[in-house]
matplotlib code that plots the C-alpha trace (Angstrom):
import matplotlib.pyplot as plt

x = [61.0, 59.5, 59.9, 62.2, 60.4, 59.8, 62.2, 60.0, 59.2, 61.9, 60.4, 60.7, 63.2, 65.2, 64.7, 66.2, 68.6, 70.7, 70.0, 71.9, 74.6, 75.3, 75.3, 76.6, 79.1, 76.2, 73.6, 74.1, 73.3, 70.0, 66.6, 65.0, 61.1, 57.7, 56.0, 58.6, 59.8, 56.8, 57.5, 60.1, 57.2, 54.8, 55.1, 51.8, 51.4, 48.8, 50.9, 50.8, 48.5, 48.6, 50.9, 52.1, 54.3, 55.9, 58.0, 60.5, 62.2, 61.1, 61.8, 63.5, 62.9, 65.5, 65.2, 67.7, 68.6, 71.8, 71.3, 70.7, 73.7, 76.0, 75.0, 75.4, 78.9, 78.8, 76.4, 78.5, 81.4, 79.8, 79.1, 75.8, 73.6, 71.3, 68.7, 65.7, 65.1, 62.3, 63.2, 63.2, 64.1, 66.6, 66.6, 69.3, 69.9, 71.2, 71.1, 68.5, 65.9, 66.6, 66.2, 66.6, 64.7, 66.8, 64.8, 65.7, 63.9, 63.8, 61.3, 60.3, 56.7, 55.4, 55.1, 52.1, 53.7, 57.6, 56.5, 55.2, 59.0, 60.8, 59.1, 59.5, 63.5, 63.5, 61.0, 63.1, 63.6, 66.9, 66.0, 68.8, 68.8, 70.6, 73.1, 74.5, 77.8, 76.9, 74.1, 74.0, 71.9, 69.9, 67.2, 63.8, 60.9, 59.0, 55.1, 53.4, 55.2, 54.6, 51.1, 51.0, 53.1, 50.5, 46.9, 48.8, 49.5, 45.6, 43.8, 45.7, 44.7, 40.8, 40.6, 38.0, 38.7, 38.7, 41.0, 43.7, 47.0, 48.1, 44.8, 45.7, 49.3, 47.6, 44.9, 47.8, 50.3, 47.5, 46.6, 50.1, 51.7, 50.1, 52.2, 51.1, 48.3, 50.8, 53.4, 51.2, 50.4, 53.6, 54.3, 54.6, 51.4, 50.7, 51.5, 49.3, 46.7, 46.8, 46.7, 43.4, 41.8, 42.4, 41.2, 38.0, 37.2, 37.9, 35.7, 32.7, 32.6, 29.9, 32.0, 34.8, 34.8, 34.8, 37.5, 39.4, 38.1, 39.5, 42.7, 43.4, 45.1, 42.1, 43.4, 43.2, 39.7, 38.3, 35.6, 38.7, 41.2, 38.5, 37.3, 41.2, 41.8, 38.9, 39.5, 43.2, 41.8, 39.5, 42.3, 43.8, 41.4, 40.6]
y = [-1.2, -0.6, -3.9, -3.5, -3.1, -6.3, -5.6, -3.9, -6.5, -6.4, -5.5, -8.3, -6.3, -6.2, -9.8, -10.9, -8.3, -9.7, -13.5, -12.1, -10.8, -14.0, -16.2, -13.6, -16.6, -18.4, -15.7, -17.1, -21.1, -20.1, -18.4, -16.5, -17.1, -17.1, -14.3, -12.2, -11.4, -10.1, -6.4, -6.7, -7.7, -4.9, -1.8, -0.3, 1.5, -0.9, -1.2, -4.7, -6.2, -5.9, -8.0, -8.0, -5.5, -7.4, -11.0, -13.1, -14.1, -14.5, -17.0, -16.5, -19.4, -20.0, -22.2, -24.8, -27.5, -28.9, -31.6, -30.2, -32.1, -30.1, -26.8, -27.2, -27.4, -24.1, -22.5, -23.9, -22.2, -19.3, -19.1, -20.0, -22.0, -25.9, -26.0, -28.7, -30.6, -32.1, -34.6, -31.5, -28.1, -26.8, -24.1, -22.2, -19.4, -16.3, -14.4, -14.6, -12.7, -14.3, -17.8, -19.0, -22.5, -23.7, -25.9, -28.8, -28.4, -32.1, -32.5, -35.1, -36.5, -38.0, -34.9, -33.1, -29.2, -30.2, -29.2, -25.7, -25.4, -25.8, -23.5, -21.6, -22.0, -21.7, -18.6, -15.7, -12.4, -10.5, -8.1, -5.4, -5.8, -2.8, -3.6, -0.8, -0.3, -2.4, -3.6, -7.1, -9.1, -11.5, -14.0, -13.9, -16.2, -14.6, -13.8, -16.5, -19.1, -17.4, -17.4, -21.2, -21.7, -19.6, -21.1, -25.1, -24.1, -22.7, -25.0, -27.7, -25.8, -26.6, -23.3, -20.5, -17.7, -15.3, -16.5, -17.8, -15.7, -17.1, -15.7, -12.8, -12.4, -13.6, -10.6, -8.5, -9.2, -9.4, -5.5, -4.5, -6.2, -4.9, -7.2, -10.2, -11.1, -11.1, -12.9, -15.8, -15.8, -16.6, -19.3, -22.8, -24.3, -26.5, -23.6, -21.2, -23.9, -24.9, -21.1, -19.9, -23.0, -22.1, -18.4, -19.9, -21.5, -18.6, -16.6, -19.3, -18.3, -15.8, -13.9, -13.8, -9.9, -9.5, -11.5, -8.9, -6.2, -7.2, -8.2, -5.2, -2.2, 0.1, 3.2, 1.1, -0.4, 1.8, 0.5, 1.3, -1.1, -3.9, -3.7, -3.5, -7.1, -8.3, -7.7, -9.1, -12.0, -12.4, -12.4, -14.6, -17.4, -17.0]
z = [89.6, 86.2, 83.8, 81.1, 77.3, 74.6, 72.2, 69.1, 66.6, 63.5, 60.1, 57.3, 55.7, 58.8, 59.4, 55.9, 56.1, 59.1, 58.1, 54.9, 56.3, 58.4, 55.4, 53.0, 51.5, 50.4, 49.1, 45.5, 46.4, 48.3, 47.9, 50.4, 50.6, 52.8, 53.7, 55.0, 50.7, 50.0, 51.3, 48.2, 46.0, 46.6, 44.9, 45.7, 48.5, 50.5, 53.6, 55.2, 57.0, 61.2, 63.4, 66.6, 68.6, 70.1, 69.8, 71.0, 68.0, 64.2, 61.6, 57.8, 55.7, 52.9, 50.4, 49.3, 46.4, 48.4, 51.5, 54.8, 56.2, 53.2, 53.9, 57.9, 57.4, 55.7, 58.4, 61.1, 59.6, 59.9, 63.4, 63.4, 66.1, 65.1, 66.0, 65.8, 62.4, 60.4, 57.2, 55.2, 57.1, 59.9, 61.8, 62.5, 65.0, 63.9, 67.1, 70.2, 68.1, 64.4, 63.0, 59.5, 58.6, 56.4, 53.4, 51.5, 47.9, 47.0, 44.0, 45.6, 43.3, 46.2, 48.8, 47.1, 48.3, 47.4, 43.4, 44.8, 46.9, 43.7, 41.8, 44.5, 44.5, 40.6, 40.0, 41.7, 41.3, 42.6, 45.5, 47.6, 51.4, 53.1, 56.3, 58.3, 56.0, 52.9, 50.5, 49.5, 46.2, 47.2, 45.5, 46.6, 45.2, 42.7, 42.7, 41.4, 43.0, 46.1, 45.6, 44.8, 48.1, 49.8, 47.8, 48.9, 52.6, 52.7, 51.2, 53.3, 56.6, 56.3, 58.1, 58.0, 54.9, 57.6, 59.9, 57.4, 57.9, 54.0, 52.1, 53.6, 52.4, 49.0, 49.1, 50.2, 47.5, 44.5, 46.0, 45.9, 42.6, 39.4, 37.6, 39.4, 36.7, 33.8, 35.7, 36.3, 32.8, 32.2, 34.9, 33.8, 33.2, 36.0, 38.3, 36.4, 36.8, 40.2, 41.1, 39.1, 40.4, 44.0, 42.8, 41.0, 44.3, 46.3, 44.3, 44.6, 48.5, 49.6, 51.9, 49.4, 49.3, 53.3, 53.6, 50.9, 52.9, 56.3, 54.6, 53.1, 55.9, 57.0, 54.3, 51.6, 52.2, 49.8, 47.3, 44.6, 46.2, 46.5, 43.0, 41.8, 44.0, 42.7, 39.1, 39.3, 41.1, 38.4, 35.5, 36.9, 37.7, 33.5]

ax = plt.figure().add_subplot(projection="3d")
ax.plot(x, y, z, "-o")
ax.set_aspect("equal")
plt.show()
């Protein structure tokens, strides 16, 4: 007998789509963020970068300024499943194959990442989501705070340039968002600061443009595309 097929992994759009619709009440008290809002980011065609065929389930993390224990009431209204919790997140099943971690943005000073989720939670940008009948508004963090999120979680890591899944999603969304250098520019200073820093020390690393290279889908690892990166990178790091 011939073993039934994995299930074919879920896009990111498809992913945030369906957590949407099962919280659909709530779409204007949270933000959706992580890596899977950057598809809604890019709007030049450099693809994404490789992953899996294949998965058991994947995880939507959303973003919120009300206390865990306040919005499980909501999300137990609404049918859906709790799961394990941390002092700050929640996860919640959506269905065997979708998961939302619920966030709580706390501004807490001491927690040297919690600064990064609020900006995250404030600095959004409205993006559609398509269901089978319907399309729904949601609010997705915006580009730079996305990139501060992503420098934080990398520099934290300690791990190799070329095995880090955030740079990555950083080289990724600096390819495919022209606007990304003036939007920075215009993030609050601190943000804008922490961000070229990370950049500056990025671009002090020998292997900074291999790491581009391999980030970057093999029809866009033209010497163009890499130059382009490496210019915005650049701009932004002055």
């Amino acid at each position: 007998m011939t073993a039934a097929a994995a299930p074919t992994r879920l896009s990111s759009r498809e992913l945030i789509a369906i957590a949407a619709g099962a919280i659909e009440p709530l779409l204007n008290r949270v933000v959706f963020s992580g890596r899977h809002v950057a598809g809604y980011l890019l709007n030049n065609a450099v693809g994404t970068a490789s992953i899996s065929t294949f998965t058991g389930d994947d995880i939507v993390r959303v973003l919120s300024t009300s206390s865990l224990d306040r919005v499980a009431a909501d999300f137990q209204r609404l049918g859906l499943t709790r799961g394990t919790r941390t002092a700050a997140s929640e996860q919640w099943r959506v269905s065997d194959r979708v998961a939302i971690d619920l966030m709580h943005v706390s501004g807490n000073d001491g927690d040297g990442t919690a600064i990064w989720h609020e900006y995250a939670s404030l600095l959004t940008m409205v993006a559609t989501v398509s269901l089978a009948d319907r399309q729904l508004n949601v609010r997705v963090t915006g580009a730079p705070a996305l990139l501060a999120l992503d420098w934080s979680a990398y520099l934290a890591s300690g791990e190799n340039p070329h095995d880090s899944g955030e740079l990555a999603d950083i080289i990724t969304l600096v390819a495919g968002r022209a606007e990304v250098v003036r939007e920075l520019g215009a993030s609050p200073p601190e943000l804008r600061d922490f961000v070229a820093g990370a950049i500056r020390r990025f671009g002090e690393y020998d292997g900074a443009e291999h790491v581009i290279r391999a980030a970057l889908p093999a029809a866009n690892r033209s010497a163009a595309m890499v130059q382009r990166v490496v210019e915005r990178l650049r701009a932004m790091a002055a």
